[in-house]
N, C-alpha and C positions, 0 to 999 in steps of 0.2 A: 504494500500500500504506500501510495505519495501522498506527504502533507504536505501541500506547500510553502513552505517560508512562514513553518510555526502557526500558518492561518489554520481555519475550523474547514477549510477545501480540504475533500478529501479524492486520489482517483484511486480506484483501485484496475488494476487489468486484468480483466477476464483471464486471459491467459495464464498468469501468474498464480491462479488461486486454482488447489490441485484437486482436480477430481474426483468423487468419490461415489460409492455406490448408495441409495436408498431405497426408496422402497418399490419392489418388482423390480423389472428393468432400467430403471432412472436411475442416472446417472447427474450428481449433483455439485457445482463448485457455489459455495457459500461465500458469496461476495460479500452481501455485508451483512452483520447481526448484533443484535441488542446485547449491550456489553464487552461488544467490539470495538465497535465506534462511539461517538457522542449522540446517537439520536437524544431530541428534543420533543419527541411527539409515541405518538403508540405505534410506528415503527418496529416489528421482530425481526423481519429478514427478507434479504434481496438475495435471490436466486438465479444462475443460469441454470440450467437444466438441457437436459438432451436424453431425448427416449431413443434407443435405437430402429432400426426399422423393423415393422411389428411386433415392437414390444408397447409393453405397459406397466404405469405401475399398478400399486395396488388399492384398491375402493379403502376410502378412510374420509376423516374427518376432524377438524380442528373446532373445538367447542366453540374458545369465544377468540380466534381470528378468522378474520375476511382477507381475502386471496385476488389480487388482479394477477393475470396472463398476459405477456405480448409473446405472440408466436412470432419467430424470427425465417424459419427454415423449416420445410416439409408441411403435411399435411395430417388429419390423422381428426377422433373424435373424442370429443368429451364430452363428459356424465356429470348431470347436478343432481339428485333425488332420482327423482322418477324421468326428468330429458334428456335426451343425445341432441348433441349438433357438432356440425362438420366443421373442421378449424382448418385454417392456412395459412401462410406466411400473412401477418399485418393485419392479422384478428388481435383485438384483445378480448378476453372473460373476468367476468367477475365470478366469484367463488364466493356467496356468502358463509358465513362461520355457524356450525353447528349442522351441515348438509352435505353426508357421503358425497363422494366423490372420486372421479378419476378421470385416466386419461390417456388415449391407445395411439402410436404411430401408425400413420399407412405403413404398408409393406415394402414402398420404392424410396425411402430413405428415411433417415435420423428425423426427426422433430425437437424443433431447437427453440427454447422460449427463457422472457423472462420472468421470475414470480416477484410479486411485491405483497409483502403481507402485513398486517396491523391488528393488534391486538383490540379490539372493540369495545363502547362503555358498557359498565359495568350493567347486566340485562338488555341488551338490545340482542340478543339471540332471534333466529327464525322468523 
């Protein structure tokens, strides 16, 4: 990670931040996270993420954070409850907190995105 010149600028490189495996076949570099950085707000974790081709992870659910998606690369579908829709490079999703979920790469390559998540007030669930 670069700080710049002491300031609260933070960059980190994608590249730089090493790979690791989570859940099903997701593949996860944890860019940034609460108690890593200075977040000021309800802020947990910035993710890149890449599913490989037809893979997926696995149906789950974060009680009280909400999840945005920017798909970056490939194609593939995600699950909120009970809906599917079809995602592709320069979709974003929202993931409300407290609502199974997941999310399957096409077969013809990797699906590459990023997560932004935040912790929610206190009872705003569902």
């Amino acid at each position: 990670m670069v700080e710049q010149g002491g300031s609260r600028l933070l960059v980190q490189r994608a590249a730089e931040v090493e790979e690791s495996a989570s859940r099903g076949a997701l593949r996860v570099r944890r860019v940034f996270a609460a108690g890593s950085v200075p977040f000021e707000s309800s802020f947990q974790f910035i993710l890149y993420n890449r599913l490989p081709a037809g893979g997926q992870n696995e149906r789950h659910q974060h009680e009280d954070v909400e999840k945005v998606y920017y798909f970056l690369k490939g194609s593939g579908e995600v699950s909120c409850g009970a809906e599917t829709a079809r995602v592709t490079a320069g979709d974003f999703v929202f993931f409300p907190a407290a609502i199974e979920h997941e999310i399957r790469a096409d077969d013809d390559g990797d699906l590459e995105f990023i997560v932004c998540a935040a912790r929610i007030a206190d009872g705003q669930t569902g």
